[in-house]
PDB file of N, CA, C, O and CB in Angstrom:
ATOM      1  N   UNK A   1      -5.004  -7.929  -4.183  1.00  0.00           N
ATOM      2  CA  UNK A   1      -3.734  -7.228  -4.161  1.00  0.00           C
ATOM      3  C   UNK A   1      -3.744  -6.268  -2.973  1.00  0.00           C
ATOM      4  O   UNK A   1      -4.798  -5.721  -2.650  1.00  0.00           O
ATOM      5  CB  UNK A   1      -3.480  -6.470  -5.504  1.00  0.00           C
ATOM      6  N   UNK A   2      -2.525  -6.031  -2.266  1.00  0.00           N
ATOM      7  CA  UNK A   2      -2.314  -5.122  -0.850  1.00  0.00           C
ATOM      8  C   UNK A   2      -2.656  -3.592  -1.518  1.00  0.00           C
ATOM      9  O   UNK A   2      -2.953  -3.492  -2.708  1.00  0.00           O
ATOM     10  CB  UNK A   2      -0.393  -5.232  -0.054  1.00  0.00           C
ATOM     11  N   UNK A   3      -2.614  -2.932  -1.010  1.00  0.00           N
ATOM     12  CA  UNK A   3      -2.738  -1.194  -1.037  1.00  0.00           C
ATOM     13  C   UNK A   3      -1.344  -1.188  -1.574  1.00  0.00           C
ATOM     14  O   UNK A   3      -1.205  -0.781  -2.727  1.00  0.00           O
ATOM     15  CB  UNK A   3      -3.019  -0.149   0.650  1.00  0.00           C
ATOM     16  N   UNK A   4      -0.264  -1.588  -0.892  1.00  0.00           N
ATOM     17  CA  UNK A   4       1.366  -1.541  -1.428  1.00  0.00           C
ATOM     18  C   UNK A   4       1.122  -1.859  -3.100  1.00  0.00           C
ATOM     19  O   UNK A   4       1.345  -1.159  -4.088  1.00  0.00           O
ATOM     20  CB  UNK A   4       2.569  -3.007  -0.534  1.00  0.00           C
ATOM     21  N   UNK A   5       0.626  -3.081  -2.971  1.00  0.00           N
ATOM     22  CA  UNK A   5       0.920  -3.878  -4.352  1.00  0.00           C
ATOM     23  C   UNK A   5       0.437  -2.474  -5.409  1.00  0.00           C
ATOM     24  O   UNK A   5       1.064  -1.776  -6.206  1.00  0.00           O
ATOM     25  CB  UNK A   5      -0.273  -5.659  -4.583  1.00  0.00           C
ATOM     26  N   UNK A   6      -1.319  -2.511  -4.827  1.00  0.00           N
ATOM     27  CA  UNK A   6      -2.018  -1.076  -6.213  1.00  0.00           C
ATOM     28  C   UNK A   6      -0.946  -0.055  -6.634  1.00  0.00           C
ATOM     29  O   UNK A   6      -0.272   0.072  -7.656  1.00  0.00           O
ATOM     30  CB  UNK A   6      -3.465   0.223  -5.461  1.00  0.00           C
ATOM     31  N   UNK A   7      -1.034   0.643  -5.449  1.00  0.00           N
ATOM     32  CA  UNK A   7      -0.441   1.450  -5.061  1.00  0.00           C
ATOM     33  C   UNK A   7       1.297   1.885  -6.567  1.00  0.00           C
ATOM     34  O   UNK A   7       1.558   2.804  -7.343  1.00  0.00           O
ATOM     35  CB  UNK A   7      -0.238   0.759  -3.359  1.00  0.00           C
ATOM     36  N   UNK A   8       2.023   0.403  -6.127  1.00  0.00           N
ATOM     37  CA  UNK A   8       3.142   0.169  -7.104  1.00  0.00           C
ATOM     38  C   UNK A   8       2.973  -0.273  -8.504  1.00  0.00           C
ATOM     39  O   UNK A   8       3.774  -0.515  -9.406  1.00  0.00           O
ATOM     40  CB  UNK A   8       3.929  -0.733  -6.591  1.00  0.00           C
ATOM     41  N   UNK A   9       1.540  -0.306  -8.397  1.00  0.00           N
ATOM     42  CA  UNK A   9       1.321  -0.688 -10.030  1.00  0.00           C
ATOM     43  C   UNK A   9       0.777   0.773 -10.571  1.00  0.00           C
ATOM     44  O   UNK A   9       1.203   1.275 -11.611  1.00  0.00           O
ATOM     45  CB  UNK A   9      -0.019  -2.143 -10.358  1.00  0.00           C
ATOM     46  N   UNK A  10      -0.382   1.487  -9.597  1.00  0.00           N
ATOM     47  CA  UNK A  10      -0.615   2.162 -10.767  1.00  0.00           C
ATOM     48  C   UNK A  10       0.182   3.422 -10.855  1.00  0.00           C
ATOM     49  O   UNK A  10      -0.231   4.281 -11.634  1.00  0.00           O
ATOM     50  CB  UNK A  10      -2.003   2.420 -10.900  1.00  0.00           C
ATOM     51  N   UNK A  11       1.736   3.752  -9.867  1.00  0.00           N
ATOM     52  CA  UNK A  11       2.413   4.442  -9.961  1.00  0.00           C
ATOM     53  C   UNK A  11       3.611   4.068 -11.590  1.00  0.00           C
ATOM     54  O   UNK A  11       4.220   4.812 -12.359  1.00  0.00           O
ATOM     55  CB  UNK A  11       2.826   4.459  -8.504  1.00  0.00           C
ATOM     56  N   UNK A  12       3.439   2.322 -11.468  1.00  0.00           N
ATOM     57  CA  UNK A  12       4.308   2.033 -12.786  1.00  0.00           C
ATOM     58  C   UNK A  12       3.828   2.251 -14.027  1.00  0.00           C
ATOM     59  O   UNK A  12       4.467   2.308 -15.077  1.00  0.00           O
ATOM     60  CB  UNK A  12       4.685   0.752 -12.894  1.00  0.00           C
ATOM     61  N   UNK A  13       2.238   2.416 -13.786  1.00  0.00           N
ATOM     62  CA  UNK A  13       1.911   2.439 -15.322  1.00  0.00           C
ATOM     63  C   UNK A  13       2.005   4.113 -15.589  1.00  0.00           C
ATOM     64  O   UNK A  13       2.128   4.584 -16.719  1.00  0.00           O
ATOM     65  CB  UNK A  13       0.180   1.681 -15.731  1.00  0.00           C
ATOM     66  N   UNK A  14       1.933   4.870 -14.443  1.00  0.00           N
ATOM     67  CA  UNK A  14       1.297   6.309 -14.858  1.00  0.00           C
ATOM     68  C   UNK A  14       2.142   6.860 -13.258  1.00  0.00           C
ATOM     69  O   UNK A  14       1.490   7.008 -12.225  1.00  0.00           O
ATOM     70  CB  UNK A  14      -0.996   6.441 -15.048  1.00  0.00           C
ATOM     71  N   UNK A  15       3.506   7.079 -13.323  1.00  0.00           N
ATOM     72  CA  UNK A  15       4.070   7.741 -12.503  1.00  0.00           C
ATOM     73  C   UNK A  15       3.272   9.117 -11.282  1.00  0.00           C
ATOM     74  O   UNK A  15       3.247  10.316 -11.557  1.00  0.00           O
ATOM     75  CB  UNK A  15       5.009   8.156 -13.458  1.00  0.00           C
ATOM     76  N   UNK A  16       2.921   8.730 -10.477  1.00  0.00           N
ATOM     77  CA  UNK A  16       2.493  10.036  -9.674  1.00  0.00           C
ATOM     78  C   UNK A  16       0.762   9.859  -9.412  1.00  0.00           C
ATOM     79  O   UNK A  16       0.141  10.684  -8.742  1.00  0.00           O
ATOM     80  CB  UNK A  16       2.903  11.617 -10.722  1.00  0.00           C
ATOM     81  N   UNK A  17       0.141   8.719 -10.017  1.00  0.00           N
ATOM     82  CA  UNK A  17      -1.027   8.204  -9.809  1.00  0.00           C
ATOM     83  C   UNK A  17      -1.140   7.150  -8.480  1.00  0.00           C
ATOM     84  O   UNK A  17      -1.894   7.232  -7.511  1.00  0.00           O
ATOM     85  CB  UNK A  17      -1.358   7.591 -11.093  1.00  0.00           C
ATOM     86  N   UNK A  18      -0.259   6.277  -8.753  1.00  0.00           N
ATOM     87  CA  UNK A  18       0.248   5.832  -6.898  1.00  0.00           C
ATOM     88  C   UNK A  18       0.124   6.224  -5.901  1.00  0.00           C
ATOM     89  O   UNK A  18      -0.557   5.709  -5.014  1.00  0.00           O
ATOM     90  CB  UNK A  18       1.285   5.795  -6.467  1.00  0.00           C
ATOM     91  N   UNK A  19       0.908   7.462  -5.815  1.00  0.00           N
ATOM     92  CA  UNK A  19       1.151   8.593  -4.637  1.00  0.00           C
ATOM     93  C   UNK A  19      -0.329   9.522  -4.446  1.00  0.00           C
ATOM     94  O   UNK A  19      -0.738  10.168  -3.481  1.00  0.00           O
ATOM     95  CB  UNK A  19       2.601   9.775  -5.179  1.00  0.00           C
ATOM     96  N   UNK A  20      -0.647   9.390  -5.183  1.00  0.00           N
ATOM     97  CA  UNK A  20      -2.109  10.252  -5.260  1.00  0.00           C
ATOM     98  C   UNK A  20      -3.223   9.136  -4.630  1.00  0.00           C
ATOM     99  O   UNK A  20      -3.976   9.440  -3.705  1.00  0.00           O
ATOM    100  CB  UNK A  20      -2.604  10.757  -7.154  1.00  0.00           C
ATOM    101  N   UNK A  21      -3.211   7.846  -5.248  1.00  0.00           N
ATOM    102  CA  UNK A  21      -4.210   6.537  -4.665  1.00  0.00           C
ATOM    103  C   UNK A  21      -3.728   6.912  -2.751  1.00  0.00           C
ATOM    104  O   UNK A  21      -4.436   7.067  -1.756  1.00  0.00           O
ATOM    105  CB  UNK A  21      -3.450   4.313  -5.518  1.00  0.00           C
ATOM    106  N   UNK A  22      -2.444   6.933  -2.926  1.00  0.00           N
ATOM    107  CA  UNK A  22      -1.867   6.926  -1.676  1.00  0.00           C
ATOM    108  C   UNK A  22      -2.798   8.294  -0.153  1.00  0.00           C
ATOM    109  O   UNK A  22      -3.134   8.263   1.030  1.00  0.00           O
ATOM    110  CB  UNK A  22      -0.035   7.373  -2.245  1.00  0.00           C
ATOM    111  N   UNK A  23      -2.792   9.254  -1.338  1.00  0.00           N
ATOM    112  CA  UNK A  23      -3.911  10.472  -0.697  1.00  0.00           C
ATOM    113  C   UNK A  23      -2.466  11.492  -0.418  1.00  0.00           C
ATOM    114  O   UNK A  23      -2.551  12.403   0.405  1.00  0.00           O
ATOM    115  CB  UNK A  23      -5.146   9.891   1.208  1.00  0.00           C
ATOM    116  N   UNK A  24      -1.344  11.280  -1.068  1.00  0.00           N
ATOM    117  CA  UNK A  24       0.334  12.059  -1.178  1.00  0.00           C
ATOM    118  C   UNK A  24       0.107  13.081  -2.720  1.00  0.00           C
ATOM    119  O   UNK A  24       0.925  13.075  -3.640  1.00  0.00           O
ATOM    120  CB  UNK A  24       2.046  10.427  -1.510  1.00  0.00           C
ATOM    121  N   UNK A  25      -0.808  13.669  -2.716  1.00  0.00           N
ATOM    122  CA  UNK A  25      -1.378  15.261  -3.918  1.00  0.00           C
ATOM    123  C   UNK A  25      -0.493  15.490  -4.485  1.00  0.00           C
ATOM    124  O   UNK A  25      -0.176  14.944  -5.542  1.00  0.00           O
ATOM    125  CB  UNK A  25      -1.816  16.849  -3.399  1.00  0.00           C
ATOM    126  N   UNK A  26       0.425  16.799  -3.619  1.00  0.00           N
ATOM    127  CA  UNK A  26       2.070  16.933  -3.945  1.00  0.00           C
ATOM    128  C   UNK A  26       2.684  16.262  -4.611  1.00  0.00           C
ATOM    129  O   UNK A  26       3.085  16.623  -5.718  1.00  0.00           O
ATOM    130  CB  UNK A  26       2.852  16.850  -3.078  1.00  0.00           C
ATOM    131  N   UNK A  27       2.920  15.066  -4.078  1.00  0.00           N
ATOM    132  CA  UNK A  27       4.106  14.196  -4.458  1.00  0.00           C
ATOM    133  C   UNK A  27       3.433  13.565  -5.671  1.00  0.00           C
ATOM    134  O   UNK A  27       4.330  13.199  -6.431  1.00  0.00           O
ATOM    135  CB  UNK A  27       4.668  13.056  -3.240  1.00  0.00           C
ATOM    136  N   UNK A  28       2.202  13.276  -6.186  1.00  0.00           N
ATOM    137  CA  UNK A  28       1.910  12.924  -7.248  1.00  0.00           C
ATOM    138  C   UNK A  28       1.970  13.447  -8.313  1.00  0.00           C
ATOM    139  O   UNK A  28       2.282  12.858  -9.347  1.00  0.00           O
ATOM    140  CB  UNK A  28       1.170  12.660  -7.198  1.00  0.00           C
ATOM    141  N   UNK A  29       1.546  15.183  -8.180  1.00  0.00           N
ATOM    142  CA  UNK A  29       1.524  15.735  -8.965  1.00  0.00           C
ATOM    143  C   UNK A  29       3.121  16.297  -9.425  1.00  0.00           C
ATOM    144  O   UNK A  29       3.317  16.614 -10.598  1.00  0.00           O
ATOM    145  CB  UNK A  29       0.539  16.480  -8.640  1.00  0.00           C
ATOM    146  N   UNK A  30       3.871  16.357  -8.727  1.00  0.00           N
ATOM    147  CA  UNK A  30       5.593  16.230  -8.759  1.00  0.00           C
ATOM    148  C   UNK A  30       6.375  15.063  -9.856  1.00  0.00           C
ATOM    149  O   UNK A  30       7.415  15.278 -10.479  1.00  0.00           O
ATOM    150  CB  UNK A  30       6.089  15.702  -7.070  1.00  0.00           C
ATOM    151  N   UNK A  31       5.634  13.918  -9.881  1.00  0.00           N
ATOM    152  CA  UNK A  31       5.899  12.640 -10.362  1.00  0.00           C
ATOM    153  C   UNK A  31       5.307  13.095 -11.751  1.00  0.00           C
ATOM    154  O   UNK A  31       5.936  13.173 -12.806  1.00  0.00           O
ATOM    155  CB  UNK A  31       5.208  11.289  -9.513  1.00  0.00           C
ATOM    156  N   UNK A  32       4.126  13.345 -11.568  1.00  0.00           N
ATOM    157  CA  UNK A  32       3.227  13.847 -13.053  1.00  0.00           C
ATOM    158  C   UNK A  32       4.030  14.482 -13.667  1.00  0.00           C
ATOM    159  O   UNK A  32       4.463  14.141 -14.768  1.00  0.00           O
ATOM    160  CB  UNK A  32       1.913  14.807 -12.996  1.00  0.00           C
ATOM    161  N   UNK A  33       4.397  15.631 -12.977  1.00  0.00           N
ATOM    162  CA  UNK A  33       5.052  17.049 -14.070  1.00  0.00           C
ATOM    163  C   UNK A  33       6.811  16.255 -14.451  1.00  0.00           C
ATOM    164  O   UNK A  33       7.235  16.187 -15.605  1.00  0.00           O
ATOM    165  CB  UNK A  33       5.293  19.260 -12.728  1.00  0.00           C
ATOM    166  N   UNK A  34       7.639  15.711 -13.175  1.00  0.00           N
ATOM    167  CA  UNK A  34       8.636  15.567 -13.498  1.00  0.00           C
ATOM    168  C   UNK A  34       8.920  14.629 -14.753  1.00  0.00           C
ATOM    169  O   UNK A  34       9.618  14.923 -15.723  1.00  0.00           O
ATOM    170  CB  UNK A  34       9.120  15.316 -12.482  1.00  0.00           C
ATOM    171  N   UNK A  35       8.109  13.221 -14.493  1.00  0.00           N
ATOM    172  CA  UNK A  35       8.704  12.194 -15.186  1.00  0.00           C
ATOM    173  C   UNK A  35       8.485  12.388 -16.668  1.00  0.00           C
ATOM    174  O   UNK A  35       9.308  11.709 -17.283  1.00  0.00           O
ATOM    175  CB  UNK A  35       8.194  10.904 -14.715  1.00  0.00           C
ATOM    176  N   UNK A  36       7.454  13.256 -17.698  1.00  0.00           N
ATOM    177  CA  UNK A  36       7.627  13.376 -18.671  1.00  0.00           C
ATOM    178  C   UNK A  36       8.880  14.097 -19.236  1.00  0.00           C
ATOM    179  O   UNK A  36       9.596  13.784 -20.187  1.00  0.00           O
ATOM    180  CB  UNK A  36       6.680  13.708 -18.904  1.00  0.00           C
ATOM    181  N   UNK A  37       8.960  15.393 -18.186  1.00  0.00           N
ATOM    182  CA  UNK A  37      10.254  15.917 -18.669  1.00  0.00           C
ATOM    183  C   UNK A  37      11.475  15.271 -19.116  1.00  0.00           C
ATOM    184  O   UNK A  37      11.992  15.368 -20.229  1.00  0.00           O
ATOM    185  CB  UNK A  37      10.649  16.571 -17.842  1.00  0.00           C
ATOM    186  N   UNK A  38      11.976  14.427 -17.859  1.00  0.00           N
ATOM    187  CA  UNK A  38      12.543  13.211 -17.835  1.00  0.00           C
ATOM    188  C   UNK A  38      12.660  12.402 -19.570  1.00  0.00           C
ATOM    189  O   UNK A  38      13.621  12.260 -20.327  1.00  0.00           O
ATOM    190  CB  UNK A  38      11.560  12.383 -16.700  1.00  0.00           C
ATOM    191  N   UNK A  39      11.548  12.102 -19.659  1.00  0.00           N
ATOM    192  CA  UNK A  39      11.440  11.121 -21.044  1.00  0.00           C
ATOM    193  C   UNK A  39      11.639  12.054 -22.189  1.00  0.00           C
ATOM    194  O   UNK A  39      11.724  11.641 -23.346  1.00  0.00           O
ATOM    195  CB  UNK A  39       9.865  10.292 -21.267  1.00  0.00           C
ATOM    196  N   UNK A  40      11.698  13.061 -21.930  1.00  0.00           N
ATOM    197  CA  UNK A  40      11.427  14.066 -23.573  1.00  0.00           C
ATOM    198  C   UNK A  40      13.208  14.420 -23.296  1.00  0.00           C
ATOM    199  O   UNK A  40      14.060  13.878 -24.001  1.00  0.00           O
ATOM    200  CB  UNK A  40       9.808  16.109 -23.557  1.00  0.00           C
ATOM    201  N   UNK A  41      13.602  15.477 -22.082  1.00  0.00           N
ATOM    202  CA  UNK A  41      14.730  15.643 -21.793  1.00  0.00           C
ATOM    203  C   UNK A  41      16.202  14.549 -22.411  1.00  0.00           C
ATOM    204  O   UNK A  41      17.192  14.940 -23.030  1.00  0.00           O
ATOM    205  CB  UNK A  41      14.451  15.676 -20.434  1.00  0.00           C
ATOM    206  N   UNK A  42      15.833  12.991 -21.924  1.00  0.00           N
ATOM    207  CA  UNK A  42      17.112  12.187 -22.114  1.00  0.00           C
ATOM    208  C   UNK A  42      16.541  11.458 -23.307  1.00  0.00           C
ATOM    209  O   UNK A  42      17.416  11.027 -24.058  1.00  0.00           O
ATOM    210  CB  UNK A  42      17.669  11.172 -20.767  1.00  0.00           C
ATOM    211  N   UNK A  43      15.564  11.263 -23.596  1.00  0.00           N
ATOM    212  CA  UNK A  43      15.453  10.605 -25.147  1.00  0.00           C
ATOM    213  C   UNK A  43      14.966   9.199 -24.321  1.00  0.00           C
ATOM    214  O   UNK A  43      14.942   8.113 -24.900  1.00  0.00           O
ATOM    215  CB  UNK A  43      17.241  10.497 -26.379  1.00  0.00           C
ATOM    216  N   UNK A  44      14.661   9.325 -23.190  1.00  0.00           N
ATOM    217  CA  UNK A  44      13.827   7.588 -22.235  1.00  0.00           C
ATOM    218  C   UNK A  44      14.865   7.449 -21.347  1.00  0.00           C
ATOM    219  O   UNK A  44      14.576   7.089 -20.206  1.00  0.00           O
ATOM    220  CB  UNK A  44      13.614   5.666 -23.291  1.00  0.00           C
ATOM    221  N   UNK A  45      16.237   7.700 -21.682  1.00  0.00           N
ATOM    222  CA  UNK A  45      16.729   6.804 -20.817  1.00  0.00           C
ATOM    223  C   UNK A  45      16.607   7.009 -19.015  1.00  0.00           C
ATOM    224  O   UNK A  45      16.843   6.183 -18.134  1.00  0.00           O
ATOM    225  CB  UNK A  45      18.119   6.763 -21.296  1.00  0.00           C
ATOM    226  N   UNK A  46      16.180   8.342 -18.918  1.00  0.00           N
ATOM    227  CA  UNK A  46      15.676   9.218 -17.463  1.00  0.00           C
ATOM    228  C   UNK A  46      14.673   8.868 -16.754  1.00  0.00           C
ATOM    229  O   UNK A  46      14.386   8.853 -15.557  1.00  0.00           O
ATOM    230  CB  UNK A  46      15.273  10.546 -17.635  1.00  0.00           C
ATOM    231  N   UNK A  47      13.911   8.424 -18.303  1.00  0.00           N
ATOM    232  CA  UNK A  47      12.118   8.211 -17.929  1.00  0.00           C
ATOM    233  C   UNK A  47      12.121   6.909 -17.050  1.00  0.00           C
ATOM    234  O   UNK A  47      11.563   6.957 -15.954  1.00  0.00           O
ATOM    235  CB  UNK A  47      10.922   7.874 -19.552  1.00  0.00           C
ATOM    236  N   UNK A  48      12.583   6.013 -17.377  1.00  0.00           N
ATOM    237  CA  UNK A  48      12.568   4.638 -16.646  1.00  0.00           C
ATOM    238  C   UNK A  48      12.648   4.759 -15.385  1.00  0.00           C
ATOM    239  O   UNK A  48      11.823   4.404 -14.543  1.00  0.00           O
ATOM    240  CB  UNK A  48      13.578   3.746 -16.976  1.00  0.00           C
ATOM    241  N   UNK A  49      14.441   5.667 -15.122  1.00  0.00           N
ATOM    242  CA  UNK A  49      14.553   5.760 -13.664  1.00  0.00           C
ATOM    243  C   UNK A  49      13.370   6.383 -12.876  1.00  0.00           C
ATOM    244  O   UNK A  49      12.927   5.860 -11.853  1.00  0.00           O
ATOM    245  CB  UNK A  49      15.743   6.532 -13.366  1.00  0.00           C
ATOM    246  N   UNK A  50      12.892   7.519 -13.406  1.00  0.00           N
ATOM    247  CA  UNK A  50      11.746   7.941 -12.697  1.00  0.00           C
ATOM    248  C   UNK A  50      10.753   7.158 -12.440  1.00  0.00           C
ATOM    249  O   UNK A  50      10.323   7.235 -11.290  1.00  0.00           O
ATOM    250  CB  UNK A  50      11.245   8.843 -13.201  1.00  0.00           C
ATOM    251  N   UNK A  51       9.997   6.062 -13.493  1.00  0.00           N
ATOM    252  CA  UNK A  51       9.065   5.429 -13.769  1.00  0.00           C
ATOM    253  C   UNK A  51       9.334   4.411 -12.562  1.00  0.00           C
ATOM    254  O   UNK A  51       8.335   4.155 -11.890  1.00  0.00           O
ATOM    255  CB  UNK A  51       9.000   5.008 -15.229  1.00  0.00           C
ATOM    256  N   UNK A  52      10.167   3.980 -12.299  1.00  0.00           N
ATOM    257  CA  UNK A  52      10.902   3.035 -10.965  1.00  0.00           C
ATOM    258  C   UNK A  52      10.787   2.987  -9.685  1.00  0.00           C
ATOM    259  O   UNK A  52      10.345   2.219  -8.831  1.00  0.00           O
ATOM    260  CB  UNK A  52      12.049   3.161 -10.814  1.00  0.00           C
ATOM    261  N   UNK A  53      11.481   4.378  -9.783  1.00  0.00           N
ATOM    262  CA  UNK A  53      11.572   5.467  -8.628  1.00  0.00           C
ATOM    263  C   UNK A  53      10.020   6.185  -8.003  1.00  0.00           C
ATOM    264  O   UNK A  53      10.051   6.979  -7.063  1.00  0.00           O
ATOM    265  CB  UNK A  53      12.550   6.776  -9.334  1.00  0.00           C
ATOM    266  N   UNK A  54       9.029   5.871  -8.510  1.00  0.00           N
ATOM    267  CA  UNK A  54       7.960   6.872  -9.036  1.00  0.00           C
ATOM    268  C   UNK A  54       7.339   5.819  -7.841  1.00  0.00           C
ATOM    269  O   UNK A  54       7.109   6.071  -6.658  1.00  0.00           O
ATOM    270  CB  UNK A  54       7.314   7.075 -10.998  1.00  0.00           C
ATOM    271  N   UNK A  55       7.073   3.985  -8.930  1.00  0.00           N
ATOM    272  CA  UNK A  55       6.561   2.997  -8.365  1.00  0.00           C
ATOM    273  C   UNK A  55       6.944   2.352  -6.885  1.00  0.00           C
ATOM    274  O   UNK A  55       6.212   1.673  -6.166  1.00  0.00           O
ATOM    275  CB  UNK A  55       6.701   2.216  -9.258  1.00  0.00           C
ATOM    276  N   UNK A  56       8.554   2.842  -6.604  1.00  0.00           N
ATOM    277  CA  UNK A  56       9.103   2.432  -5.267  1.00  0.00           C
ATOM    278  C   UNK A  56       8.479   3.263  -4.391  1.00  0.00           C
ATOM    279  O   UNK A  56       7.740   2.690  -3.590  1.00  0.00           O
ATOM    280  CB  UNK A  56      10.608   2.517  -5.098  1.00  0.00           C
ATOM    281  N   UNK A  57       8.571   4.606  -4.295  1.00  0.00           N
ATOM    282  CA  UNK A  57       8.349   5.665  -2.999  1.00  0.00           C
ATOM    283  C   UNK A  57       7.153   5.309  -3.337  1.00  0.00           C
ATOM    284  O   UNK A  57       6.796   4.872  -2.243  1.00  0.00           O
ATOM    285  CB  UNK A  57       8.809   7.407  -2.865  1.00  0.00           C
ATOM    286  N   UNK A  58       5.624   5.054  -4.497  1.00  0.00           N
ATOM    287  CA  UNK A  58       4.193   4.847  -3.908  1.00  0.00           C
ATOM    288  C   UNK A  58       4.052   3.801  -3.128  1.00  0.00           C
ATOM    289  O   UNK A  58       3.088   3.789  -2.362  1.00  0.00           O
ATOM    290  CB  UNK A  58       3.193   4.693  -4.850  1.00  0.00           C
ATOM    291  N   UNK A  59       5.244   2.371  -3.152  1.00  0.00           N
ATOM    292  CA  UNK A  59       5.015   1.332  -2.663  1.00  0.00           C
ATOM    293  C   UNK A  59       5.222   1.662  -1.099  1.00  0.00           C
ATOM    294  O   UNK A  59       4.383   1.458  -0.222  1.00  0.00           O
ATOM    295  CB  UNK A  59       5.815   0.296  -3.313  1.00  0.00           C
ATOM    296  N   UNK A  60       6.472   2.199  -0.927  1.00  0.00           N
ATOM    297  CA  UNK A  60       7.063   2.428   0.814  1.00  0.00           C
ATOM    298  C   UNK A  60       6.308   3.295   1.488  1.00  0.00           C
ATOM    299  O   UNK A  60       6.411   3.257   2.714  1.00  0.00           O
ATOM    300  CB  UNK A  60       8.596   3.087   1.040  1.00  0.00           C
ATOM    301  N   UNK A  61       5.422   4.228   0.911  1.00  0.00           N
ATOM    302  CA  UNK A  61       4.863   5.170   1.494  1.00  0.00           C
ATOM    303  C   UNK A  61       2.963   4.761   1.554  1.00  0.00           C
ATOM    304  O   UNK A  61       1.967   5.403   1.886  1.00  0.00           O
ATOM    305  CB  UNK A  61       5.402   6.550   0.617  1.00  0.00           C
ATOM    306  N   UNK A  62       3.200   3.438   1.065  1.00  0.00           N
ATOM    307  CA  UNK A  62       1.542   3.084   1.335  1.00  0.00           C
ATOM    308  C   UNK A  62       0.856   2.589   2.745  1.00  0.00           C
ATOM    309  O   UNK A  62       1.755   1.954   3.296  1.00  0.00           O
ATOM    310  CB  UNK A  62       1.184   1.897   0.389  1.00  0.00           C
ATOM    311  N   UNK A  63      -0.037   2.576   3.399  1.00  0.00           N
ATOM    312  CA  UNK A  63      -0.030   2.156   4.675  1.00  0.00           C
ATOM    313  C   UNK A  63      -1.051   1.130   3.894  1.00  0.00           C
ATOM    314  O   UNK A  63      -1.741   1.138   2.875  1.00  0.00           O
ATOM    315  CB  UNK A  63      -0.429   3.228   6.075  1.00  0.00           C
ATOM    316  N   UNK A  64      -0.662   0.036   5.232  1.00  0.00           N
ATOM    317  CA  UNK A  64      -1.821  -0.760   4.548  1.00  0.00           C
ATOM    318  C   UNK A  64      -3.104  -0.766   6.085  1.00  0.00           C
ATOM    319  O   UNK A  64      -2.857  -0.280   7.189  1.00  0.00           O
ATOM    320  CB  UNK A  64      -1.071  -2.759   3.917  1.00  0.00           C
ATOM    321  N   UNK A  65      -3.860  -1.167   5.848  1.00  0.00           N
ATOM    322  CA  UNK A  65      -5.185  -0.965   6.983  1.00  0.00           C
ATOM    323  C   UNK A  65      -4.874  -1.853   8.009  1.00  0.00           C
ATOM    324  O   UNK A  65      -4.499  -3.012   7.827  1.00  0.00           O
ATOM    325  CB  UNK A  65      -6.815  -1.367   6.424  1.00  0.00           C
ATOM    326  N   UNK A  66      -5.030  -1.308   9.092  1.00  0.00           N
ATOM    327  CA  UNK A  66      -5.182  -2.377  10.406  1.00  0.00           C
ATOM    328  C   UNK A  66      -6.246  -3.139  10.198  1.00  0.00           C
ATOM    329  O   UNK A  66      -7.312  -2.938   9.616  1.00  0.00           O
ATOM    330  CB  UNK A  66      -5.406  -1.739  11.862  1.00  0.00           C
ATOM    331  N   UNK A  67      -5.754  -4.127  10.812  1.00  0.00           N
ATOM    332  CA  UNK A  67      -6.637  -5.520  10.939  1.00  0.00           C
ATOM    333  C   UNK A  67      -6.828  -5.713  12.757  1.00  0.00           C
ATOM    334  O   UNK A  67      -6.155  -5.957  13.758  1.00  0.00           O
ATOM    335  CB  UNK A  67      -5.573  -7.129  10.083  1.00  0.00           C
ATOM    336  N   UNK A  68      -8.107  -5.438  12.374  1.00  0.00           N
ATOM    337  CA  UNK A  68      -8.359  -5.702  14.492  1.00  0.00           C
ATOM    338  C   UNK A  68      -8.619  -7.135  14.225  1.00  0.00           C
ATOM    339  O   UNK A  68      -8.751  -7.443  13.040  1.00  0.00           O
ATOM    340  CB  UNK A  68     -10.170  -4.715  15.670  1.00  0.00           C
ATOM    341  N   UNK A  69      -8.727  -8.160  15.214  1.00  0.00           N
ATOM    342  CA  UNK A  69      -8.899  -9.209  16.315  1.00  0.00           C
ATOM    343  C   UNK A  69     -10.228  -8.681  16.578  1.00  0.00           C
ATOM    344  O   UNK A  69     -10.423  -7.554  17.032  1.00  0.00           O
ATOM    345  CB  UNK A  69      -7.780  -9.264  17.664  1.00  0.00           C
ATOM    346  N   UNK A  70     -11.516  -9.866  16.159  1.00  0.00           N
ATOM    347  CA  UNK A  70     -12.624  -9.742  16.687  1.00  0.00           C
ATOM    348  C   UNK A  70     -12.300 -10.626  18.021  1.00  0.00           C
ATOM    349  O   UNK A  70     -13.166 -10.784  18.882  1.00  0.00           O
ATOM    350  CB  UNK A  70     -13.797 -10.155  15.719  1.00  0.00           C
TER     351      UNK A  70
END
């Protein structure tokens, strides 16, 4: 699996863990604190969007490694 791919999974299972694989602290720990609120706040229906939203920005914001040409 790419760094993108991890990256968007383990932000889907556990919002703000992505962004953190990613080496993005802040923004993980932002995802952490927000998205429960989210789920307790709307009764789920919030949580998803976040949970989504959470997994997209770890995916776009992953670099993946250069590959040199021996």
């Amino acid at each position: 699996m790419s760094k993108k791919g991890t990256a968007a999974v383990l932000s889907l299972i556990v919002p703000g863990v992505g962004q953190i694989y990613n080496g993005d602290f802040l923004r993980g720990i932002f995802w952490l604190i927000i998205t429960p609120g989210f789920w307790i706040g709307s009764g789920g229906l919030l949580g998803w969007v976040c949970h989504l939203i959470a997994a997209y920005t770890a995916h776009n914001r992953a670099r993946e490694p250069e590959h040199v040409l021996s």
